[in-house]
C-alpha positions in Angstrom: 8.4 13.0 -19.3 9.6 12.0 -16.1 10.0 8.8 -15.2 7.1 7.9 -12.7 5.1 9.2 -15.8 6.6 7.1 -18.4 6.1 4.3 -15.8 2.1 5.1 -15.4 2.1 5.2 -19.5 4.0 1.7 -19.4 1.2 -0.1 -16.5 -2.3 1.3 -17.3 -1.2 0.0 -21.0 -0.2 -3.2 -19.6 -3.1 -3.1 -16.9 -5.1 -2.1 -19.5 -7.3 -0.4 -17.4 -8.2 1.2 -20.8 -10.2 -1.6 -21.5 -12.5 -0.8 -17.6 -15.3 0.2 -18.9 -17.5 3.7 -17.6 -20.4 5.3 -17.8 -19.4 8.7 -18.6 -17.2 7.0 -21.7 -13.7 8.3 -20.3 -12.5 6.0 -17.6 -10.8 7.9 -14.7 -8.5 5.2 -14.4 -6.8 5.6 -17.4 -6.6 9.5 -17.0 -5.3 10.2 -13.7 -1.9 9.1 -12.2 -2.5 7.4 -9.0 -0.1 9.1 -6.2 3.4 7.5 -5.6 4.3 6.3 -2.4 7.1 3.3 -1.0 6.2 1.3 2.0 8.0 2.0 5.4 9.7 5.3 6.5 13.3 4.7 5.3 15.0 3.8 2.0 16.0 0.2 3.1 12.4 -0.4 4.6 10.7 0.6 0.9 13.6 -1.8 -0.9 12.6 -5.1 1.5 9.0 -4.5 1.7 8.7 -3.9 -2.1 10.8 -6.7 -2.4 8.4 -9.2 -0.8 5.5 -7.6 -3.1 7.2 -8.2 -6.4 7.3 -12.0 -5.5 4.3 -12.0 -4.2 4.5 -12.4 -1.1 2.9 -8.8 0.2 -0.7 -9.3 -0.6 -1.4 -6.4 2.6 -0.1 -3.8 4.6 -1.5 -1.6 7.3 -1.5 1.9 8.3 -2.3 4.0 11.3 -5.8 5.4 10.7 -5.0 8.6 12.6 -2.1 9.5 10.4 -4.1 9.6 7.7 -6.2 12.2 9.2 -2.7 14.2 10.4 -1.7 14.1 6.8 -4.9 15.2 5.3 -5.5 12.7 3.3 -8.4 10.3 2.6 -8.1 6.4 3.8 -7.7 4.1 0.6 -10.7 2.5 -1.0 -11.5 -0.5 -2.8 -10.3 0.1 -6.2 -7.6 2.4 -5.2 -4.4 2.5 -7.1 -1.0 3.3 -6.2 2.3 3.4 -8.0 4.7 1.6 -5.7 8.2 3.5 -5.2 11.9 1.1 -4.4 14.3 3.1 -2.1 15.7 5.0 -4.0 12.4 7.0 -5.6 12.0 4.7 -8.4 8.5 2.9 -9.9 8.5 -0.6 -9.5 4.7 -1.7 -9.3 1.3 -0.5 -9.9 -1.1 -1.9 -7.8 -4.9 -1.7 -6.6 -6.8 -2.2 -3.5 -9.1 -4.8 -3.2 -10.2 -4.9 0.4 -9.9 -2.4 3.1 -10.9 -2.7 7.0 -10.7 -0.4 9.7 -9.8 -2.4 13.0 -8.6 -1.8 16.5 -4.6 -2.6 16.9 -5.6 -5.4 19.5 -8.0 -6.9 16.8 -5.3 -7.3 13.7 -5.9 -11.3 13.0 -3.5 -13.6 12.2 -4.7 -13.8 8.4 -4.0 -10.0 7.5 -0.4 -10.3 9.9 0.4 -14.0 7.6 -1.1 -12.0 4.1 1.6 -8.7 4.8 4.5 -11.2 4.4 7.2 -9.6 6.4 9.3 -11.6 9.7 8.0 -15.0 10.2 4.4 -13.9 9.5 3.2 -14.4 13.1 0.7 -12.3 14.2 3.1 -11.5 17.3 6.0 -10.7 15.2 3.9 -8.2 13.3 2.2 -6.9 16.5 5.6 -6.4 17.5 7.4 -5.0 15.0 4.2 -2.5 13.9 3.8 -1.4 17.6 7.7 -0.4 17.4 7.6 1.4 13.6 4.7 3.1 14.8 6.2 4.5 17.6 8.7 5.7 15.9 7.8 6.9 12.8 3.9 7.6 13.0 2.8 11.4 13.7 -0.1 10.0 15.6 2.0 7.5 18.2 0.6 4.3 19.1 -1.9 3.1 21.4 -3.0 -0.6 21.9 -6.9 0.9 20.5 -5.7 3.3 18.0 -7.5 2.2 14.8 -5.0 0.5 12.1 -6.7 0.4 8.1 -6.2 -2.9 6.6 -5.5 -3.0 3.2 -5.7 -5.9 0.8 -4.0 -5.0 -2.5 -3.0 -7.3 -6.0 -0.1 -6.5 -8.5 -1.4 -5.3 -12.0 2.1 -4.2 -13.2 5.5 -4.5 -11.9 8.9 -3.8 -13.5 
């Protein structure tokens, strides 16, 4: 078993998020792994912004809404779950979305900026330093409009 695996055996016991009921008797939940991912785009980014959600800190993060598209992917949803990845490719957290928003850049309040924990938690510091880590690390470039998905998520296991 590799170890992301033996980590999603270890949370969804400790989650138990066998215990969430469904109609169909089998919940989903407990059944299939929720994908992997670290914040950021580089090894020390994932470390630090990890580090502010194990201490709970990072209650938020956003994303640009046209990578998502880029990628192929679909944009998170209430009740989503993701296993959160340190540096260095190893599972640290499981955690679930519990609020999502689709906004324009220029419309990011100062609540969701505070709630994502990083820099002084200014809403210019995190105007700033999103504008700059989107241009350089977001397939789909920035724009002042470009729509930006903000994500609300809780802790239901870390290690």
């Amino acid at each position: 078993m590799d170890e992301i695996e033996a980590f999603w055996e270890r949370a969804k016991r400790s989650a138990d998020l066998a215990g969430v009921p469904d109609y169909t008797g089998v919940n989903p939940l407990e059944v299939l792994r929720p994908p992997a991912w670290a914040f950021g785009a580089t090894p020390a980014q994932a470390d630090t912004l990890l580090r502010l959600v194990l201490d709970g800190t990072k209650t938020a993060t956003a994303s640009s809404a046209a990578d998502y598209e880029v990628e192929g992917e679909a944009l998170p949803e209430r009740g989503t779950l993701g296993i959160v990845l340190d540096g260095q490719g190893h599972p640290r957290a499981l955690v679930v979305t519990t609020r999502v928003r689709v906004v324009p850049f220029g419309e990011v309040d100062a609540a969701h900026a505070h709630d994502e924990g990083e820099g002084d938690r200014s809403l210019a510091t995190w105007r700033r330093d999103h504008q700059d880590f989107w241009q350089r690390h977001s397939p789909a470039g920035f724009s002042e409009d470009m729509p930006v998905v903000l994500e609300e998520f809780r802790v239901l296991h870390q290690e």
